[in-house]
Steps between C-alpha positions, in 0.01 A plus 500: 500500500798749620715265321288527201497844526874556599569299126255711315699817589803387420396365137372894454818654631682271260277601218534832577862452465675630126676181326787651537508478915337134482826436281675567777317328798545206275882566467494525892306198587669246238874621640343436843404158425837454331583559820329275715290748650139404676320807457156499601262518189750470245346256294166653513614859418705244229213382320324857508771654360524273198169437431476918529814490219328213249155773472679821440819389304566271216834434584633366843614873701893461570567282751837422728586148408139332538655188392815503774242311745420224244819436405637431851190331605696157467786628743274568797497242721851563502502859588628609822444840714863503620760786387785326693827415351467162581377250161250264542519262274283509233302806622509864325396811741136664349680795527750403231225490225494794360874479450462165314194631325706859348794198465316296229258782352858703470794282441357125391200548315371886418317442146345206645395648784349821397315269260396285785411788735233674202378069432386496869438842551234489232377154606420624871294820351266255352509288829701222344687355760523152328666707181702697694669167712571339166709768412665497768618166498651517137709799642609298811613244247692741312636627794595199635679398169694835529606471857649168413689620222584832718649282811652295335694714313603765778601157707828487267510875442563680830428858355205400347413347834618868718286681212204280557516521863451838505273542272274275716559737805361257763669406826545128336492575141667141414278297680212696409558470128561130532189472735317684256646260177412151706112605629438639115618214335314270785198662533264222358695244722483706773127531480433161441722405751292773780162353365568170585606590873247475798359820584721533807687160669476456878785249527770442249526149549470085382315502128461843467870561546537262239280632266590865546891365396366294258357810354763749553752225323231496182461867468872569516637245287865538450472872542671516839454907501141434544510347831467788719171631302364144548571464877354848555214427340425194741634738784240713473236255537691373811309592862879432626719653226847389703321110398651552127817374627326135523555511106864509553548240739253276283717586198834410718312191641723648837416771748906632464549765378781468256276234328192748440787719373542280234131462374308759226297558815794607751429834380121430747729585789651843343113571464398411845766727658429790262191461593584501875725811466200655347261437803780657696490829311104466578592486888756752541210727304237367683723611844578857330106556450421326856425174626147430339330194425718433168838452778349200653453312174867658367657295768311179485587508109848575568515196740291271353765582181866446727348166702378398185887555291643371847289140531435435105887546403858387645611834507848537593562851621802591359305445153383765277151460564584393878679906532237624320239372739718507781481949360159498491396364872768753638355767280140416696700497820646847520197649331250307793760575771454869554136442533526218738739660748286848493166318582639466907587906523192598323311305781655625796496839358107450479400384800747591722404643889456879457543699803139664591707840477547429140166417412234812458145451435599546132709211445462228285594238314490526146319258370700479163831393731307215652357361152850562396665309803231194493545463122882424593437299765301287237799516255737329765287248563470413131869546473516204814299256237769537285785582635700168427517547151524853508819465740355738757395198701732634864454847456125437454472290826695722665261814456230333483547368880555844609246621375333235662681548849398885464143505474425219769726693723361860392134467498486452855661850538249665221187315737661667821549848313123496460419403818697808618411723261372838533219673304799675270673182427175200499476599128836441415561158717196358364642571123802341589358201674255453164814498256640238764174300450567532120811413531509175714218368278705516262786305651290264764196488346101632585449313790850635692405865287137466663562416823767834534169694378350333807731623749526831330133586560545361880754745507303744349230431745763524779615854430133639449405334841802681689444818294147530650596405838761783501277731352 
C-alpha cells in the first residue's frame, strides 16, 4: 500500500507541474536514455508524463529527439560502455550517439529528419508506438542509402573525408559511420538472424557450430563487411564469448592461425581479443573501486578468454594477434602484481607481536583493516586458480607460501600473547588472535580456522585462571 501510495503522490506532483516544466523533465529523461542511463522509475514517470501531455495538449509538447532511441534501437547489441582509444570491431561507444544522432539530423538528412522527429513525435502522444517504429524504419532506410552514397564518396575525396570526420566528432568517427551504414542497411537480417539463435548457448560446439556458421554464411551473403555484426550477434548469446573463435577454425578447416586469417570469419579472433581487452578495462576498474565480488569473475573471464585463444588456435607469438595477446596477459600481470606482493606486509603489519607497553586498554583493531586484509587474502587465492594464464603463476606461489609460512608460524605467538596478557592488553590480543582465525580460514580452511578458535579460548581460559590466582 506505501507503494501505492508513494505512486499516487508522484502522479499529483506531476499534475501539479505547468506543461512547460513537464517539457522539460521529458527533455531530461529522453537525453538520459539516449544515454544509456538506468534511472530508477524512468519509464513510469515516462508514461505519466505523456499520458499527462495527450489530455492537456493537442499537439505533442517539444521534445529532445524522442525518436533518437528508435532509430538506434537496431545498433544495440552492438553498443559498448568503453571510451578507450582502442576499436573493437564492429562496436560503436553509447556515448558516441548523440554525436551520430546531431551528425545525420545536421549534415545527412535535416528535412527528413525534422519531418521524421514531428511523424513520431505525434505518433507517441497518441500512444502509437507501432506508428511511430514504422517511421522510423523508412528514415533508417534513407539514412542508410545516404551513408552509402556519403562513404563512398569521401573514400576517393580526402577533404570530403577530413570534413566529414569532424563533423561526426566521435573518438572513431570512420568506423562509426560505417558501423552505423552496415547495421541500418542490415537491420532486418540482423534480426532475423538474432531470432533464430538459442536464447543463450552453453557450448559452442558439433551441430550447433555448424548451424550457427551455416547461418552467419546465409545472413551475410557476399557482403563480407557484415561479418563482424553477425559474429557479435552469436557472441552475445555465447556463455563463453572467447568460443566464437571455433567459427574461424571451422571456416579454415585448421586450428593455425594464418589459415583462420584467411576466412570471412578470421575477423572472430579480432572480436574475441577486443573483447578480452575489454574485460581487462573491467578489472583494472574493478581493482581501482576494490576487490569485490565482480574481481573474482573479471579474472576467471579473462582466463577462461587467454587458455581458450591459447588451446583453440596455433598462435605463433610473434603474430599480430599472438603480441596482442601476449599485451593483454602482461597488462593483467602488472595490474595483479602490486596487489599480490602487498597482501604479505599488510598481514604482518596486522597481526604482528605488540609489546604490552604499546598496547593501552584503548587499543584496537579496526575492524575495517581486517575486512580489508581478509578480502585480499581471498583475492590471492583466486589469483593462485589462475595464475597460469594470467602469467603470475611464480610470483603467486611465491606469496602465497609465505603467507602460508607466516600464519602457521605466527599464531602460536598471538595464542602465547594471550596467555600472558594483562587486563590492559587481553582486549587487544584476543582481536588479533580473531582476525588470525579469519584469516587462516581463509587460507586452510574451517576445520584448521576452528580448531585455532579452540586453543584461543584455552588460552583465554589460561590467562583468567592465573589472573585470579594472582589476584
Amino acid at each position: 500500500m506505501a507503494g501505492a501510495d508513494t505512486i499516487e503522490r508522484l502522479k499529483a506532483y506531476l499534475r501539479e507541474l505547468s506543461p512547460q516544466a513537464r517539457d522539460l523533465l521529458i527533455a531530461e529523461f529522453e537525453r538520459s536514455l539516449l544515454r544509456g542511463e538506468d534511472l530508477a522509475g524512468t519509464e513510469l514517470v515516462l508514461d505519466e508524463l505523456r499520458r499527462l501531455a495527450r489530455e492537456e495538449a493537442a499537439e505533442a509538447p517539444p521534445r529532445v529527439d524522442p525518436s533518437a532511441r528508435l532509430f538506434f534501437k537496431p545498433l544495440e547489441p552492438f553498443l559498448i560502455e568503453s571510451e578507450g582509444q582502442h576499436r573493437h570491431p564492429g562496436r560503436i561507444a553509447r556515448s558516441s550517439l548523440e554525436n551520430l544522432w546531431n551528425w545525420v539530423r545536421r549534415d545527412i538528412l535535416p528535412d527528413d529528419a525534422k519531418l521524421v522527429d514531428e511523424k513520431v513525435a505525434a505518433a507517441l502522444v497518441t500512444g502509437d508506438e507501432a506508428k511511430a517504429e514504422h517511421f522510423i524504419r523508412v528514415f533508417q532506410d534513407r539514412v542508410a542509402a545516404a551513408l552509402t552514397e556519403s562513404l563512398r564518396t569521401a573514400a576517393s575525396d580526402s577533404k570530403m573525408r577530413r570534413r566529414m570526420l569532424a563533423q561526426i566528432g566521435t573518438p572513431h568517427p570512420g568506423e562509426d559511420a560505417a558501423a552505423l551504414k552496415v547495421v541500418l542497411k542490415a537491420r532486418d537480417g540482423l534480426d532475423t538472424l538474432a531470432s533464430r539463435l538459442p536464447v543463450q548457448v552453453p557450448n559452442l560446439a558439433s551441430g550447433q557450430l555448424d548451424e550457427c556458421k551455416a547461418l552467419i554464411e546465409k545472413t551475410c551473403g557476399h557482403d563480407g563487411d557484415l561479418y563482424p555484426y553477425t559474429l557479435l550477434t552469436v557472441m552475445n548469446r555465447l556463455a563463453a564469448p572467447w568460443q566464437l573463435i571455433r567459427l574461424g577454425v571451422r571456416a579454415a578447416g585448421s586450428d593455425t592461425a594464418a589459415r583462420v586469417a584467411e576466412t570471412p570469419f578470421g575477423v572472430s579472433v579480432t572480436i574475441v581479443l577486443s573483447e578480452l581487452e575489454r574485460q581487462v578495462d573491467e578489472l583494472r576498474k574493478d581493482l581501482r573501486k576494490g576487490r569485490g565480488d565482480t574481481v573474482g569473475a573479471s579474472l576467471k573471464a579473462i582466463h577462461d578468454s587467454a587458455r581458450g585463444l591459447r588451446t583453440e588456435l596455433d598462435l605463433p607469438v610473434n603474430s599480430t594477434w599472438g603480441r596482442s595477446l601476449s599485451a593483454l596477459r602482461g597488462q593483467t600481470a602488472d595490474m595483479l602484481r602490486l596487489e599480490i606482493e602487498s597482501m604479505p606486509g599488510r598481514v604482518r603489519r596486522l597481526l604482528r607481536p605488540r609489546p604490552a607497553a604499546d598496547i593501552g586498554p584503548s587499543s584496537l583493531i579496526d575492524p575495517k583493516e581486517v575486512a580489508e586484509t581478509e578480502a585480499l587474502v581471498s583475492f590471492v587465492g583466486n589469483c593462485r586458480n589462475f595464475a597460469s594464464e594470467l602469467a603470475i603463476n611464480e610470483m603467486t606461489q611465491r606469496t602465497c607460501a609465505e603467507l602460508q609460512q607466516y600464519l602457521d608460524s605466527g599464531t602460536q605467538g598471538l595464542l602465547e600473547a594471550l596467555r600472558q596478557a594483562g587486563p590492559g592488553e587481553r582486549a587487544f590480543r584476543q582481536q588479533q588472535l580473531d582476525a588470525a582465525v579469519r584469516l587462516c580460514g581463509t587460507v586452510f580452511g574451517r576445520e584448521y580456522a576452528a580448531q585455532l578458535a579452540k586453543a584461543g579460548e584455552a588460552a583465554a581460559i589460561i590467562q583468567r585462571k592465573a589472573q585470579s590466582k594472582s589476584a
